[in-house]
C-alpha positions in Angstrom: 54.7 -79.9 118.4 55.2 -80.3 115.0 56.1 -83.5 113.4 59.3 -83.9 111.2 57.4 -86.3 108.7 53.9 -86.9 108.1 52.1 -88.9 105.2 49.8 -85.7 104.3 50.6 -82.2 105.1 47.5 -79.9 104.8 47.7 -76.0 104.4 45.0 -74.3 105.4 42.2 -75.1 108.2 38.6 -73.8 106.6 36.2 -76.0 106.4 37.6 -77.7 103.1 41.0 -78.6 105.3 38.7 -79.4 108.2 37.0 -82.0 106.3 40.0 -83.6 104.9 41.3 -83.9 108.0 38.3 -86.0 108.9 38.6 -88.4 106.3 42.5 -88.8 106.6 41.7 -89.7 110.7 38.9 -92.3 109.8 41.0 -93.8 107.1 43.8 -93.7 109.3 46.4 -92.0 107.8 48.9 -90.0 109.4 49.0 -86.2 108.7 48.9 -82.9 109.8 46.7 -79.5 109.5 48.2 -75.9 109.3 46.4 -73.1 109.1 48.1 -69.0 109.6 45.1 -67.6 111.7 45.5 -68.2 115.5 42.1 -69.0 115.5 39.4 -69.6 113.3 36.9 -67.6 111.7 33.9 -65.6 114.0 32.0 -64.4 111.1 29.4 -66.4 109.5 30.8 -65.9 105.4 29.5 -68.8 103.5 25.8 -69.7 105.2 24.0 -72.4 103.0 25.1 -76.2 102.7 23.5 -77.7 100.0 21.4 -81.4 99.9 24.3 -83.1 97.9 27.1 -81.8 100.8 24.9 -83.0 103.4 24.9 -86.6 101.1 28.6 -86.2 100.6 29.2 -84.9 104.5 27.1 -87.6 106.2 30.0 -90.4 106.1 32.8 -88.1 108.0 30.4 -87.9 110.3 29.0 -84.6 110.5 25.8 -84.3 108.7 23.7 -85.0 111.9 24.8 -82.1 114.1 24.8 -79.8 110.8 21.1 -80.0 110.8 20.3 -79.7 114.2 22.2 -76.2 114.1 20.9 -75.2 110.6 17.4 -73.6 109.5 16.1 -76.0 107.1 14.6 -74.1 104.0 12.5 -75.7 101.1 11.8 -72.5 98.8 14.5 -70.4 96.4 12.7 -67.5 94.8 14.4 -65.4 92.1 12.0 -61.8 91.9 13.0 -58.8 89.9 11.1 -56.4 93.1 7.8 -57.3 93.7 7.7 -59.9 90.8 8.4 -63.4 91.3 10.1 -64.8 88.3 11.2 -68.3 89.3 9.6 -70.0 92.8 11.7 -73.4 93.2 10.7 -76.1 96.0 13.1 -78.4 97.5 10.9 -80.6 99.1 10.5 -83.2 96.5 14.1 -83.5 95.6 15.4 -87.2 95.7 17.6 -86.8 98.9 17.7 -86.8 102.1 18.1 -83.4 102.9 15.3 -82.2 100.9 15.9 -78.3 101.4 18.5 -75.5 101.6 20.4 -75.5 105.3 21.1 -72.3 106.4 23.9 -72.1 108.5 27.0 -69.5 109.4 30.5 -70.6 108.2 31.8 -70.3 111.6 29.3 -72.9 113.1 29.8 -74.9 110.1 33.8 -74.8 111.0 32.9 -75.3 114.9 31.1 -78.8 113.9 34.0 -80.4 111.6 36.4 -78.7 114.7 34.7 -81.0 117.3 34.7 -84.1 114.9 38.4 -83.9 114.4 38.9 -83.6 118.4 36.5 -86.2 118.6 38.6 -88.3 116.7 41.8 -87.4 118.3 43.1 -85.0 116.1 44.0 -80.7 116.4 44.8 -77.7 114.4 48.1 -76.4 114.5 47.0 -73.0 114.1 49.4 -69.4 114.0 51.8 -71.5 111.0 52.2 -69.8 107.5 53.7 -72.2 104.9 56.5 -70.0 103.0 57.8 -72.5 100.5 57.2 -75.6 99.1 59.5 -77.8 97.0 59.1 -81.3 95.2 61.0 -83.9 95.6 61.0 -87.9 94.6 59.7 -88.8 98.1 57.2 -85.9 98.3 57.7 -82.4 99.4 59.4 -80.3 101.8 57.1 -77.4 103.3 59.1 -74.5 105.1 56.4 -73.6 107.8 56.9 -70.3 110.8 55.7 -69.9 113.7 56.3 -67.0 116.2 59.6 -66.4 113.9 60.5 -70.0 114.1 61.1 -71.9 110.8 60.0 -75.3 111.2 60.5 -77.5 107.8 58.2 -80.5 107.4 58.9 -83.5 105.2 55.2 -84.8 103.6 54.5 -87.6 100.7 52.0 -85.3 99.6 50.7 -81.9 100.4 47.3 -80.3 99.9 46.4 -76.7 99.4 43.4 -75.2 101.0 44.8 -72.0 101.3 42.2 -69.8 99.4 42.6 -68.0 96.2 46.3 -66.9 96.6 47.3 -70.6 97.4 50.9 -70.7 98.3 50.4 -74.8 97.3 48.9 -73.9 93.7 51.6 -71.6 92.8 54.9 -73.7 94.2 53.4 -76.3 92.0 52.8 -74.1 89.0 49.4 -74.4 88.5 48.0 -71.5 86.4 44.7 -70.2 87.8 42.5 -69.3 84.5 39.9 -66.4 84.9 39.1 -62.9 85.9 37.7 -60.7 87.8 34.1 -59.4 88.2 33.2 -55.4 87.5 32.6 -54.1 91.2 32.7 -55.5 94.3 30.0 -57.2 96.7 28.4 -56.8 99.9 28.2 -59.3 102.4 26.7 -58.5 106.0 24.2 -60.2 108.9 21.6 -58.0 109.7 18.4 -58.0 112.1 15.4 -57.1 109.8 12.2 -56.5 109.3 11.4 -58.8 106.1 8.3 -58.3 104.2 8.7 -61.8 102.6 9.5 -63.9 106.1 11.8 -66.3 107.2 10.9 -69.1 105.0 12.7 -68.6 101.7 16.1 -68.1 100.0 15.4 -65.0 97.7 17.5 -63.9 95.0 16.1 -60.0 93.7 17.2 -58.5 90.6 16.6 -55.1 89.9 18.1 -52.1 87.8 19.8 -51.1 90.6 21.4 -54.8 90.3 21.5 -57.8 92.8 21.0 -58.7 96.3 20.5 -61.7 98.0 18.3 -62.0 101.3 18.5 -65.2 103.1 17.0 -66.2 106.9 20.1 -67.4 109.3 19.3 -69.7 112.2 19.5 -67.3 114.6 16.5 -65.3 113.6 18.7 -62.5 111.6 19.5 -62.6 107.9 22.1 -62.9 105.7 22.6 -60.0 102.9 24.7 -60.8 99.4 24.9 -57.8 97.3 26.5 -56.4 94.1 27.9 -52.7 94.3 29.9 -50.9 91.6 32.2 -49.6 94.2 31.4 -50.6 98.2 32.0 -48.9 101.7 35.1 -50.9 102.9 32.5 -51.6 106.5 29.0 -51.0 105.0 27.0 -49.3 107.5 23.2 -50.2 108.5 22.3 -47.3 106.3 24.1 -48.5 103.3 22.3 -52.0 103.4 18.8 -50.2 103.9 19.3 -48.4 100.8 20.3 -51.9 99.2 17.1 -53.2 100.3 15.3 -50.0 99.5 16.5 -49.8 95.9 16.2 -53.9 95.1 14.0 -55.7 97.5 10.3 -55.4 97.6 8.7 -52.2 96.9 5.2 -52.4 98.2 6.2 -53.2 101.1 10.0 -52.4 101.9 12.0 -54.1 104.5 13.4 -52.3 107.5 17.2 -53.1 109.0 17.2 -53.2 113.3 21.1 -53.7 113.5 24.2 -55.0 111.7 25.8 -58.0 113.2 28.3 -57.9 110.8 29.6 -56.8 107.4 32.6 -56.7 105.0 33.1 -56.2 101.4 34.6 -58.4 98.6 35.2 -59.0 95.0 35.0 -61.8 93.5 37.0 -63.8 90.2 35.3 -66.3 87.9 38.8 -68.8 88.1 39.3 -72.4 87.9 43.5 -74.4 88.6 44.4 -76.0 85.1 44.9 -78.9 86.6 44.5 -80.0 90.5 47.6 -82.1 91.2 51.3 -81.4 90.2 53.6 -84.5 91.7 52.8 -84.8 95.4 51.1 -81.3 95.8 47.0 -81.0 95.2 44.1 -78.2 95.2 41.2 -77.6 96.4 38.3 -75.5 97.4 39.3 -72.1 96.6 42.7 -73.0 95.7 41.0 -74.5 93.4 37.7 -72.2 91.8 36.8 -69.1 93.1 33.3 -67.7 91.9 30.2 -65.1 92.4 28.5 -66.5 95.6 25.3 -66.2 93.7 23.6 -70.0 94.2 25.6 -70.4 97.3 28.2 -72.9 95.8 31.9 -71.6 96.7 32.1 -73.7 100.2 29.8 -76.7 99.3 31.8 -77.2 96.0 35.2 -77.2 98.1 33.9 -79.8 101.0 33.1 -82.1 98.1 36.5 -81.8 96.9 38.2 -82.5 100.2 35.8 -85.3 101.1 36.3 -87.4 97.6 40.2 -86.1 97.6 40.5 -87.4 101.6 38.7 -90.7 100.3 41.5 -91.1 97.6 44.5 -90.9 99.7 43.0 -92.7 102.3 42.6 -95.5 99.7 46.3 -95.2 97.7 47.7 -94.9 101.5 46.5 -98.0 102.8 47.2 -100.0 99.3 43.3 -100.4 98.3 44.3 -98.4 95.1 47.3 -97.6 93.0 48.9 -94.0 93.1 47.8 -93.9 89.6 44.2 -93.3 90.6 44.9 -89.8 92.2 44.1 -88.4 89.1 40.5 -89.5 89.6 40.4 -86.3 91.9 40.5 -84.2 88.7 39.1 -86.0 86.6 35.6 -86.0 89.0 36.2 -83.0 90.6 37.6 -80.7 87.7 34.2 -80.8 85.5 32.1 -79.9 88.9 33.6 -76.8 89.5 33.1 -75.9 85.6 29.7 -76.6 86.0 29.7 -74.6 89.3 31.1 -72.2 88.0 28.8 -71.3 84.9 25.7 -71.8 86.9 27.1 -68.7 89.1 27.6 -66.7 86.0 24.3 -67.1 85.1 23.0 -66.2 87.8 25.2 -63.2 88.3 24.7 -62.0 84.4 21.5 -62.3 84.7 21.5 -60.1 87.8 23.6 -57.7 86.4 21.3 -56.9 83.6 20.2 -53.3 83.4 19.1 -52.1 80.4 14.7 -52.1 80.1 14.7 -54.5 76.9 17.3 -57.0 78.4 15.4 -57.2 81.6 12.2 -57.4 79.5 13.6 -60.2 77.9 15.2 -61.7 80.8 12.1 -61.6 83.0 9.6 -63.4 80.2 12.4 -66.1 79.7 12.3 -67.1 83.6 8.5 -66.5 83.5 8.5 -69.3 81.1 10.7 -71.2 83.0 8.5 -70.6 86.1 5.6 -72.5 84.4 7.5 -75.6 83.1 7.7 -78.6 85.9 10.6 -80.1 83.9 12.8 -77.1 83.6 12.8 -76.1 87.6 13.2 -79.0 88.9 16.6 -79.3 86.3 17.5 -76.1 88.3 16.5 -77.4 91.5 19.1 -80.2 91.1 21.9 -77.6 89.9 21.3 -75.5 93.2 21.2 -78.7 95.0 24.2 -80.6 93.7 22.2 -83.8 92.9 22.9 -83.2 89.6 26.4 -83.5 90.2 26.2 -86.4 92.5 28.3 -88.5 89.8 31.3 -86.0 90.0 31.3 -86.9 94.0 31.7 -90.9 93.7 34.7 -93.3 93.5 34.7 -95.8 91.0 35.4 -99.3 92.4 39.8 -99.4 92.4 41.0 -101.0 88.9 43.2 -102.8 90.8 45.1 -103.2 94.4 47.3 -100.8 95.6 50.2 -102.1 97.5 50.9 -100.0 100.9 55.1 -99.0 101.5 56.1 -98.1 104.9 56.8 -94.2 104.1 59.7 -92.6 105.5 62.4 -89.5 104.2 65.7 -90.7 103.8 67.0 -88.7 101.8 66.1 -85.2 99.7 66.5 -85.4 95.9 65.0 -81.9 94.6 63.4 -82.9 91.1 62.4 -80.1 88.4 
């Protein structure tokens, strides 16, 4: 049953709510998770976590079982066919988690499930948040379920809610961007793979981009562009992928689809990521290509250094002031995020002979230079944003006030 109050009302239950809700249970802060699906997702979506998330991951508790489930990669290739362009290790990286863990979305979602039962918490799952409005004690949520309006009273409320946020538009948060040309392909696939199991490759090719990556089950994920795709792409429209991008001298061979849906995808980033008592994140937050494998990893930072921040101003260790930090750390990270995928997808997307002349002897000189892929290697990774994912010290003490609505006073 849902509670009238709580200190933190969160909006949607993917894996960037899921790991807020961790941090708000081992801070010990009262609040409550929503999400509109009756259950969560069974399809693997986002499928690499990144050396920095495991870093950033590994205090909520979660880190451990991650990699035991995962397939632990060193090698990122970018080829253009048969070519190799760029060949990037990750085994000398200063982490850790020296490598790429591939794992499904759902699995990922499964594991920060369990650690919020673990910790005596639950998804209140089947509730859509309809409306949202500020007041000086926080925000009231309307919330259904089953037909029911429910209305929940919250000092502050945080949007996970994906690219249409409900939370990012009741606080009026414009959402700068656009779309890309086309729309993508994303499937599972059992395959025959002339370049094995032990790399993340990223082909270009006039035809344009498509990404093959090993999944731990022994099947593999497929990330492609297409100017207009099938709504279900079929096992015949991904062997034509593969035969018109991936290797040539040896071309792969698709046993069966698992899975596969089609998307398109916005280059966006909030304005800001707090209005009053309501905040972003995730994909509420940025949305871009999935080329680098960022979108999730990105979010989970958010929600871990965003969960470690009201923890703090909750239990009086900081002032409310200091909830800007959130944007301030996490704000420049997703710009940086979000050019790195643009990059990558522009130079996918290249198709003219001179431009991917030009484009091929650029990474070819990149591919001989020590200094410049490992500078890559910590962009993939997120070590190079490690910075954007740490608290300063508080300036000063909080001071903790028991919380409780009294009264509604609706506030412009």
């Amino acid at each position: 049953m849902l509670p009238d109050t709580t200190e933190v009302l969160i909006i949607g239950a993917g894996p960037t709510g899921l790991a807020l809700s961790i941090a708000l249970h081992q801070a010990g802060v009262d609040h409550v998770l929503v999400d509109r699906l009756a259950e969560g997702l069974n399809t693997s979506r986002a499928g690499v976590i990144h050396a920095q998330t495991l870093e950033t991951l590994k205090p909520l508790g979660v880190t451990g079982r991650l990699v035991e489930l995962g397939l632990k990669l060193d090698n990122f290739a970018i080829r253009d066919r048969d070519r190799t362009l760029v060949n990037l290790n990750f085994a000398g990286l200063p982490t850790t988690y020296p490598y790429v863990l591939m794992i499904p979305q759902n699995l990922t979602e499964k594991v920060l499930a369990e650690r919020i039962a673990a910790l005596g918490g639950s998804v209140h799952r089947g509730i859509e948040a309809k409306m949202i409005m500020q007041d000086q004690e926080g925000a009231r949520v309307t919330l259904f379920q089953n037909g029911r309006e429910k209305t929940i009273s919250a000092r502050y409320v945080v949007g996970g809610d994906g690219m249409h946020s409900v939370v990012r538009e009741a606080a009026g948060i414009g959402f700068d961007g656009e779309a890309y040309d086309g729309s993508f392909v994303l499937a599972d696939v059992r395959l025959d793979w002339p370049l094995g199991p032990t790399e993340v490759s990223l082909l270009f090719s006039p035809a344009g981009l498509v990404v093959v990556a090993p999944l731990p089950d022994g099947s593999y994920r497929i990330v492609a562009t297409m100017d207009e795709a099938p709504e279900r792409p079929g096992i015949a429209d991904i062997q034509a992928l593969l035969d018109n991008r991936g290797p040539s001298a040896s071309q792969a061979r698709v046993l069966d689809l698992t899975w596969s849906t089609r998307f398109r995808v916005h280059h966006r980033i909030a304005k800001s990521y707090r209005q009053g008592s309501l905040f972003v994140m995730g994909d509420a937050a940025h949305v871009h290509s999935p080329a680098g494998g960022q979108g999730m990893n990105t979010g989970l930072i958010d929600a871990a250094v965003l969960g470690e921040l009201l923890g703090d101003v909750i239990n009086g260790i900081r002032p409310e002031s200091e909830l800007d930090l959130y944007e301030t750390l996490r704000r420049p990270a997703a710009k940086e995020v979000i050019e790195l995928a643009g990059r990558l997808t522009g130079m996918a997307l290249t198709r003219t002979p001179v431009r991917r002349f030009l484009r091929n002897i650029m990474l070819g000189f990149v591919n001989i230079n020590p200094i410049a892929k490992r500078k890559i290697s910590l962009k993939l990774s997120g070590l190079s944003r490690a910075d954007m994912a740490k608290l300063p010290a508080p300036s000063q003490p909080g001071m903790r006030k028991p919380w409780a609505k009294s009264q509604f006073k609706l506030v412009a």
